[in-house]
KOLGU-4560 file (N, C-alpha, C; in nm, 3 decimals, padded with zeros to 5 digits):
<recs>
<n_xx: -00.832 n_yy: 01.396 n_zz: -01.994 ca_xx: -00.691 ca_yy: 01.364 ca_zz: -01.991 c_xx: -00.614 c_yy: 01.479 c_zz: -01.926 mol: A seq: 1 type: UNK>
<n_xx: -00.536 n_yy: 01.438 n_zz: -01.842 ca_xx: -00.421 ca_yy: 01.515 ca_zz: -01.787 c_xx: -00.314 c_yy: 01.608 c_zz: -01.802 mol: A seq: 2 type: UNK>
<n_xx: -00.287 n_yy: 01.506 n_zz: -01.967 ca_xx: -00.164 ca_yy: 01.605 ca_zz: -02.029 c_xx: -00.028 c_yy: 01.548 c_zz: -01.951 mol: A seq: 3 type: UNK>
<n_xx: 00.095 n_yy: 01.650 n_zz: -01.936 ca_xx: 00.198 ca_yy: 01.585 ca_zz: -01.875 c_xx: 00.191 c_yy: 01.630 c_zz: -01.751 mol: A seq: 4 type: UNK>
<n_xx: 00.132 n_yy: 01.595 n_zz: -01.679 ca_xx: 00.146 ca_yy: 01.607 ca_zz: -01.514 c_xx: 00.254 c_yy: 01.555 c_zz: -01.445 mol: A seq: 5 type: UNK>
<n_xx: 00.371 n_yy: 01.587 n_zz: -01.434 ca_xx: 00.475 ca_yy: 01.592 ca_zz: -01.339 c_xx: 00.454 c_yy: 01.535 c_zz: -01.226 mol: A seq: 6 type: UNK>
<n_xx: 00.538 n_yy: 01.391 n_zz: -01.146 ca_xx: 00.517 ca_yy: 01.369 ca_zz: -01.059 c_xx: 00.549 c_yy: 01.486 c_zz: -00.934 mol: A seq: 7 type: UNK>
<n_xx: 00.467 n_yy: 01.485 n_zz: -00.832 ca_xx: 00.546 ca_yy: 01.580 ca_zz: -00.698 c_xx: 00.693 c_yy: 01.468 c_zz: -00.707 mol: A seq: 8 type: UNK>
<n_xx: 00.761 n_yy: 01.555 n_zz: -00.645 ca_xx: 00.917 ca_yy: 01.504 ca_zz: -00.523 c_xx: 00.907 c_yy: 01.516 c_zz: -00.410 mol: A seq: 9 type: UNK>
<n_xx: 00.950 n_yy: 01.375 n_zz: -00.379 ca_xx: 00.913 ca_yy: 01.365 ca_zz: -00.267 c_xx: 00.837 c_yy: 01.281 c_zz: -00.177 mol: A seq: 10 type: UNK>
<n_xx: 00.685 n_yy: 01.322 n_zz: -00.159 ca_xx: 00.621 ca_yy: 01.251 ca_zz: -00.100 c_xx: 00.522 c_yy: 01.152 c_zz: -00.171 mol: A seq: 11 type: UNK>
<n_xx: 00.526 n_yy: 01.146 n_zz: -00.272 ca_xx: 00.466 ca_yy: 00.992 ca_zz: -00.347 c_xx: 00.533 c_yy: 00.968 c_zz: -00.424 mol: A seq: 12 type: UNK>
<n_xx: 00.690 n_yy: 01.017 n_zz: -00.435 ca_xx: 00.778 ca_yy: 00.959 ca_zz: -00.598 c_xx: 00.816 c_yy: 00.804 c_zz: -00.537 mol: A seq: 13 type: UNK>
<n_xx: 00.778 n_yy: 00.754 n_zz: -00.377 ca_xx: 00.823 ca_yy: 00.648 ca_zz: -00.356 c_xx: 00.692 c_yy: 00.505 c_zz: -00.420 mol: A seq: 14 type: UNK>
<n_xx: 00.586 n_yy: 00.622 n_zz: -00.456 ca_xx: 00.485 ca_yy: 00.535 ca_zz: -00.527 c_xx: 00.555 c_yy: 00.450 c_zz: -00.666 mol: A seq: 15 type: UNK>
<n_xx: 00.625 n_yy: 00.550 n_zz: -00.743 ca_xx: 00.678 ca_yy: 00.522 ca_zz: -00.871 c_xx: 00.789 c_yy: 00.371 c_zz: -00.869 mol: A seq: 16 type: UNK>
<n_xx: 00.844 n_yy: 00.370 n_zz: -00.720 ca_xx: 00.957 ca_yy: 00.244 ca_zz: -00.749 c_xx: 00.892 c_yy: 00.144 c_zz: -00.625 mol: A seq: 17 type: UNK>
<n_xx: 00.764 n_yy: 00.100 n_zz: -00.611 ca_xx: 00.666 ca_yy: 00.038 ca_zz: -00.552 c_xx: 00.677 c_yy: -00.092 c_zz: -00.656 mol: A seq: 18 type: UNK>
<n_xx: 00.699 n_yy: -00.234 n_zz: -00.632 ca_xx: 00.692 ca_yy: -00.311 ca_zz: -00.675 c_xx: 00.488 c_yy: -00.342 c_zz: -00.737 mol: A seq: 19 type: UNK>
<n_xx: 00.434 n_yy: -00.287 n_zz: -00.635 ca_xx: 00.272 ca_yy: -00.328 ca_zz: -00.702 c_xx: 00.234 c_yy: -00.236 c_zz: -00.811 mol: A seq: 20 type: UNK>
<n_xx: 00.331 n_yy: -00.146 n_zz: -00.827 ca_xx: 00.322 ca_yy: -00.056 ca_zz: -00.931 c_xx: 00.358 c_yy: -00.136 c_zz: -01.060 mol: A seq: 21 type: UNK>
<n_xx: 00.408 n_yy: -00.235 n_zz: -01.049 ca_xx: 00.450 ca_yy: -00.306 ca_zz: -01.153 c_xx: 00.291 c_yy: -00.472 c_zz: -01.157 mol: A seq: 22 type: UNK>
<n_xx: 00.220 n_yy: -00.447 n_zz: -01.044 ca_xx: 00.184 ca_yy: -00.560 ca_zz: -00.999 c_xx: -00.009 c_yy: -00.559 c_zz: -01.069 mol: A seq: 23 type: UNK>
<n_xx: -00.075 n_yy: -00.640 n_zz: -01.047 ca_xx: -00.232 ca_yy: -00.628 ca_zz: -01.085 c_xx: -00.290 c_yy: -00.556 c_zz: -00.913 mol: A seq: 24 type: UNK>
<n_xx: -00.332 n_yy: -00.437 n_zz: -00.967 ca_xx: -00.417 ca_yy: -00.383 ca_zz: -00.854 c_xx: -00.486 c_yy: -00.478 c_zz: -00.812 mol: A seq: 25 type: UNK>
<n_xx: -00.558 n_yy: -00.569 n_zz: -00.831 ca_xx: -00.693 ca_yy: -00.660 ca_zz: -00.808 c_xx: -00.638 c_yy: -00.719 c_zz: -00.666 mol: A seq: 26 type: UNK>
<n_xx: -00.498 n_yy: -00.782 n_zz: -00.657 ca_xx: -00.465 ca_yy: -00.851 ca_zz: -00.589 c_xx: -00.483 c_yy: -00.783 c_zz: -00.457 mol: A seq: 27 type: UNK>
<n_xx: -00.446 n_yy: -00.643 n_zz: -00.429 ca_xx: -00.444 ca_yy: -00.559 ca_zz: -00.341 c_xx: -00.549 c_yy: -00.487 c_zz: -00.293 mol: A seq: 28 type: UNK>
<n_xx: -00.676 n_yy: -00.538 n_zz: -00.383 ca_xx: -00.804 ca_yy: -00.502 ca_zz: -00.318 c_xx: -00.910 c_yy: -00.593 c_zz: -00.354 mol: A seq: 29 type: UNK>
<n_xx: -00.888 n_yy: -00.745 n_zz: -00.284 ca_xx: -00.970 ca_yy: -00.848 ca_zz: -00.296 c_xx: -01.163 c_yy: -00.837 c_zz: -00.258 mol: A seq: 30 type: UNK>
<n_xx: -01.180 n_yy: -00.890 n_zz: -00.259 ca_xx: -01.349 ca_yy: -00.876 ca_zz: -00.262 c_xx: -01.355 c_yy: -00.923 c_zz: -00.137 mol: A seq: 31 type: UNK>
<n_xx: -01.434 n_yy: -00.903 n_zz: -00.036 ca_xx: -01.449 ca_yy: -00.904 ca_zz: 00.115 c_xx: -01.414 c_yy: -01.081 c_zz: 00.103 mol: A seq: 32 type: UNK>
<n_xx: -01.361 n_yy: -01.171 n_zz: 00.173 ca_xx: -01.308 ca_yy: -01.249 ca_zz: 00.253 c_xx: -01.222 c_yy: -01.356 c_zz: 00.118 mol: A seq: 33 type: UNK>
<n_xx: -01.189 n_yy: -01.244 n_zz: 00.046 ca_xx: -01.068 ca_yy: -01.304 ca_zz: -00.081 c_xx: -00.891 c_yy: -01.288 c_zz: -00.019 mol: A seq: 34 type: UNK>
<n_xx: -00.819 n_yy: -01.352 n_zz: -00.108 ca_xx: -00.733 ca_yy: -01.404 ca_zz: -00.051 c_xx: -00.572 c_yy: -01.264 c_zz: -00.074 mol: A seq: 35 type: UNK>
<n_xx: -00.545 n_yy: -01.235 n_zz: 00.078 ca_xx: -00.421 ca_yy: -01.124 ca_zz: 00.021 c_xx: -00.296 c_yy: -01.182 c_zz: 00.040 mol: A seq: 36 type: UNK>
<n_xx: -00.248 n_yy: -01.286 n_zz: 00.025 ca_xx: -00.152 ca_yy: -01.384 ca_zz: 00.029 c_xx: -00.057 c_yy: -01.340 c_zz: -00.115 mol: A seq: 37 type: UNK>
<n_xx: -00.125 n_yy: -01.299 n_zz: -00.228 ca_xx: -00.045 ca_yy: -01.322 ca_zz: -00.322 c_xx: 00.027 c_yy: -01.173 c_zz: -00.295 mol: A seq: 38 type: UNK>
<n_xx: -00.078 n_yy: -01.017 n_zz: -00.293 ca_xx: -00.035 ca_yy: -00.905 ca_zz: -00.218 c_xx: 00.051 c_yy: -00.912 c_zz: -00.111 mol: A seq: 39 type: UNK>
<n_xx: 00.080 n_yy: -00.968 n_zz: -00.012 ca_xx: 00.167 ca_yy: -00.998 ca_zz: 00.098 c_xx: 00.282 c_yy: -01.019 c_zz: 00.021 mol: A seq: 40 type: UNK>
<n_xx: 00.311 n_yy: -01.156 n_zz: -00.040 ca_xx: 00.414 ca_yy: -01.159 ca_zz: -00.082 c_xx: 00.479 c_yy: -01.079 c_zz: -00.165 mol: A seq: 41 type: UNK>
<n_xx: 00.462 n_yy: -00.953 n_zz: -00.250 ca_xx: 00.471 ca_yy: -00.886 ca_zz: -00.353 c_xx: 00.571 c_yy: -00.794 c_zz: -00.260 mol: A seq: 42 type: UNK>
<n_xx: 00.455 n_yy: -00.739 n_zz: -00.108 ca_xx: 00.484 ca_yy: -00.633 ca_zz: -00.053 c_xx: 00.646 c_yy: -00.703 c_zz: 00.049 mol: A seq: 43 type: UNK>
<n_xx: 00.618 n_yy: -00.832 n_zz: 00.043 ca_xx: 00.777 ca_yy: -00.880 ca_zz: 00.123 c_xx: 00.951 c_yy: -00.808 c_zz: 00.071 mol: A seq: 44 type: UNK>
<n_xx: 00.919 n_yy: -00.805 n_zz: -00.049 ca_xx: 01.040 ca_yy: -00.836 ca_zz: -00.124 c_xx: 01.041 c_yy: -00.652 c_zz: -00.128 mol: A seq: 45 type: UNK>
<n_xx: 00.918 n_yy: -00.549 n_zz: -00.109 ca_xx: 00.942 ca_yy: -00.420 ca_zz: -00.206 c_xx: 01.062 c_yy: -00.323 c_zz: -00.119 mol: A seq: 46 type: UNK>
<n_xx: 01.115 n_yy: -00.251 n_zz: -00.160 ca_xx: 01.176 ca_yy: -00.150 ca_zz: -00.116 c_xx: 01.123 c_yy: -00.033 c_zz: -00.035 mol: A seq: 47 type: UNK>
<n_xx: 01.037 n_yy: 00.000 n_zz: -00.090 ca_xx: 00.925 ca_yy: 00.091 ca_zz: -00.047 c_xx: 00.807 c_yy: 00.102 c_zz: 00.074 mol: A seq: 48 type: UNK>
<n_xx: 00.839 n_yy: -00.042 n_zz: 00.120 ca_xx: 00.722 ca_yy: -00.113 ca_zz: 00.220 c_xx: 00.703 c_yy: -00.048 c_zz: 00.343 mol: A seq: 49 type: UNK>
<n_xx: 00.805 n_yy: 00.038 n_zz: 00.385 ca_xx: 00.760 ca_yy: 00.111 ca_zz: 00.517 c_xx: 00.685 c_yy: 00.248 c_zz: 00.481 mol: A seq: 50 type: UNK>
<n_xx: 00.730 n_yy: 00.287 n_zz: 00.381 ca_xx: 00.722 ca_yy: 00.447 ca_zz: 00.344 c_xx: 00.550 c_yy: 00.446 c_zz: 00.264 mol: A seq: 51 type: UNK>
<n_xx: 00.524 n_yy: 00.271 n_zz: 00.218 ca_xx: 00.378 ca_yy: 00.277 ca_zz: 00.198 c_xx: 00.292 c_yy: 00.264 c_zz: 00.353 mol: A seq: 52 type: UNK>
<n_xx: 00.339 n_yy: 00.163 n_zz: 00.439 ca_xx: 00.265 ca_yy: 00.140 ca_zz: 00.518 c_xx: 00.254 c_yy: 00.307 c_zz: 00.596 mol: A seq: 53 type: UNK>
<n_xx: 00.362 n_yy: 00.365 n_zz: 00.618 ca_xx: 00.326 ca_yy: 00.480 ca_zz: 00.709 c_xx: 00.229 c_yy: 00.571 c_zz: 00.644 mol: A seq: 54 type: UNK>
<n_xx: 00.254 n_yy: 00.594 n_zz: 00.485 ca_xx: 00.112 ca_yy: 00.674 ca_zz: 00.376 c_xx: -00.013 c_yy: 00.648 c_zz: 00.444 mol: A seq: 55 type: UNK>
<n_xx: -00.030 n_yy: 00.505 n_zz: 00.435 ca_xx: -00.136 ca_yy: 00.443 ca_zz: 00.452 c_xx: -00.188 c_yy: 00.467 c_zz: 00.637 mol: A seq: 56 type: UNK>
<n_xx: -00.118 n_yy: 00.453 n_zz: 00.672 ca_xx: -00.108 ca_yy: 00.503 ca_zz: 00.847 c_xx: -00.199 c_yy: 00.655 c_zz: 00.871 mol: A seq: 57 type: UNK>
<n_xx: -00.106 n_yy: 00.715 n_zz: 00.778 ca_xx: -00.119 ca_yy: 00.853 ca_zz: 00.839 c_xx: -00.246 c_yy: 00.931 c_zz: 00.736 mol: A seq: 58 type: UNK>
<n_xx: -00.296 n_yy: 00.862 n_zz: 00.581 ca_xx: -00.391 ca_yy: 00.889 ca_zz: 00.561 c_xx: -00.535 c_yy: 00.800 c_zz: 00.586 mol: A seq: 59 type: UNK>
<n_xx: -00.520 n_yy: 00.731 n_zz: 00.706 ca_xx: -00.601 ca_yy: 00.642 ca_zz: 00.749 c_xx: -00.701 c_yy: 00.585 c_zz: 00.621 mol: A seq: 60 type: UNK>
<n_xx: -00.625 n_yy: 00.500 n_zz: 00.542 ca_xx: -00.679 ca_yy: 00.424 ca_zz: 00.436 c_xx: -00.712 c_yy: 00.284 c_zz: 00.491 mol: A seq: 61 type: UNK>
<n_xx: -00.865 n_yy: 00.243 n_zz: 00.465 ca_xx: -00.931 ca_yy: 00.184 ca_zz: 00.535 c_xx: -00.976 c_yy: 00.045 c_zz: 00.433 mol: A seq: 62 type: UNK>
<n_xx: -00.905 n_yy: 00.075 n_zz: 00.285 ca_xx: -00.913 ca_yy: -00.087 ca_zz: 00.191 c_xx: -00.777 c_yy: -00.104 c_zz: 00.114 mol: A seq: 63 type: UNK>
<n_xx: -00.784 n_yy: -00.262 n_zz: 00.108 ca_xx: -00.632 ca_yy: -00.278 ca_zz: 00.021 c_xx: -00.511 c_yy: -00.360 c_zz: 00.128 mol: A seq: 64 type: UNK>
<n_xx: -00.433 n_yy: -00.362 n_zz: 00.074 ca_xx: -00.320 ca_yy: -00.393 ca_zz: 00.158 c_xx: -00.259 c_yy: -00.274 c_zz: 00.106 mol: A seq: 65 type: UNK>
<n_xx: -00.148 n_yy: -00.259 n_zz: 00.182 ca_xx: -00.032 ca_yy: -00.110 ca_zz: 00.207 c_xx: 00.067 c_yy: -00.163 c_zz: 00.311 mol: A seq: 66 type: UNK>
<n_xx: 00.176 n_yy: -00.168 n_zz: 00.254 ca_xx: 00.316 ca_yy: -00.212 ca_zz: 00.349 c_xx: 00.301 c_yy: -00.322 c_zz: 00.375 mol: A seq: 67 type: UNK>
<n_xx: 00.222 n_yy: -00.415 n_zz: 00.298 ca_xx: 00.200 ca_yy: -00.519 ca_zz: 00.350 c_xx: 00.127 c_yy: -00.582 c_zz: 00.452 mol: A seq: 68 type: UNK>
<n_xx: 00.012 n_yy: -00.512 n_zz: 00.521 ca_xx: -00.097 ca_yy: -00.480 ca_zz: 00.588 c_xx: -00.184 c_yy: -00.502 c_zz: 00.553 mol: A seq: 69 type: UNK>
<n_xx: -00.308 n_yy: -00.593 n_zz: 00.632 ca_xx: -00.435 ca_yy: -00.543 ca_zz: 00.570 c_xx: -00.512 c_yy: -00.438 c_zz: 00.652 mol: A seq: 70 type: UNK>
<n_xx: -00.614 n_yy: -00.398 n_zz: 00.678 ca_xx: -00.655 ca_yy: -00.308 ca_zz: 00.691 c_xx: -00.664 c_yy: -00.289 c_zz: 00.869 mol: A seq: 71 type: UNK>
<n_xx: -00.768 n_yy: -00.408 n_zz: 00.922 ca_xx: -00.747 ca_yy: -00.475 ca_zz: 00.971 c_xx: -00.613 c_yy: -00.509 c_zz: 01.076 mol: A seq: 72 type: UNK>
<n_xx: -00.507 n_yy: -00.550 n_zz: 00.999 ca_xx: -00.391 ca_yy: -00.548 ca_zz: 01.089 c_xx: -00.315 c_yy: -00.420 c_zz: 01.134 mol: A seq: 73 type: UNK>
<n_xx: -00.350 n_yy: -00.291 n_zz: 01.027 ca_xx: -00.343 ca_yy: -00.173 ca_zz: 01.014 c_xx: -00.417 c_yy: -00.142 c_zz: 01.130 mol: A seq: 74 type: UNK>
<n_xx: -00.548 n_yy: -00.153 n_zz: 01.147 ca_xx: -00.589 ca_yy: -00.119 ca_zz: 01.292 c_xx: -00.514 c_yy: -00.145 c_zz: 01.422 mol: A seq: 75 type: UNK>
<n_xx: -00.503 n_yy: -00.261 n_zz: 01.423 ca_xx: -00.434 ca_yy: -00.352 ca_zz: 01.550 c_xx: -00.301 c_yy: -00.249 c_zz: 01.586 mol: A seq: 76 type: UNK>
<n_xx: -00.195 n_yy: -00.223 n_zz: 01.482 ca_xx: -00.085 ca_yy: -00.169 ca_zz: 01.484 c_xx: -00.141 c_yy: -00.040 c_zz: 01.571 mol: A seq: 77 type: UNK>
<n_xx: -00.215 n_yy: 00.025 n_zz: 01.500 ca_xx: -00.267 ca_yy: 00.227 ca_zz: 01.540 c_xx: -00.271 c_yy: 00.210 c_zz: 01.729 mol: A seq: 78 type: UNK>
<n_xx: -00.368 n_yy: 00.066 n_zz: 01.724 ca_xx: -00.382 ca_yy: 00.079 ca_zz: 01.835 c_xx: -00.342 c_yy: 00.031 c_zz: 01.939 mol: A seq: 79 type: UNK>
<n_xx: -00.204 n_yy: -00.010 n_zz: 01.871 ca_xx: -00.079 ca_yy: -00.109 ca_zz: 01.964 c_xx: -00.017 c_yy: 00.061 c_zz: 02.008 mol: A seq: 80 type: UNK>
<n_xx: 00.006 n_yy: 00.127 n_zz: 01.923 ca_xx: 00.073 ca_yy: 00.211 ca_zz: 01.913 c_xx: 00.040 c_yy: 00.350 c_zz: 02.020 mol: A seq: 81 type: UNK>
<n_xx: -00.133 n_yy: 00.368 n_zz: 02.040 ca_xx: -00.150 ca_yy: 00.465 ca_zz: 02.129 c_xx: -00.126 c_yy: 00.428 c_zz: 02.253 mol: A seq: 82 type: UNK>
</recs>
């Protein structure tokens, strides 16, 4: 156990007001050709949705959805982008 570990400020306190933070992880990391439809929609509505997808960008996280992304479309973007 951790004890009281203090969130940082800053660069993941946008984790804390993340709607999937409220949500079932499962949805956001389906079993290879399971369905991220219900994750998509979660990530439509969040506040937070750019500031995850760029996390996810820039620590090249390679399962899950993030910003509403799958991994996958996460590629496509990197490499729209170079």
């Amino acid at each position: 156990m951790l004890g009281n570990v203090e969130p940082e400020e800053g660069a993941l306190s946008w984790q804390e007001r993340s709607l999937c933070a409220q949500t079932d992880p499962e949805a956001f990391f389906p079993e290879k050709g399971g369905s991220t439809r219900e994750a998509k929609k979660v990530c439509v509505g969040c506040e937070v949705r750019s500031e995850c997808l760029e996390y996810a960008l820039s620590n090249d996280e390679r399962f899950g959805i993030w910003g509403g992304l799958s991994e996958r479309e996460r590629r496509k973007l990197k490499k729209r982008a170079v």
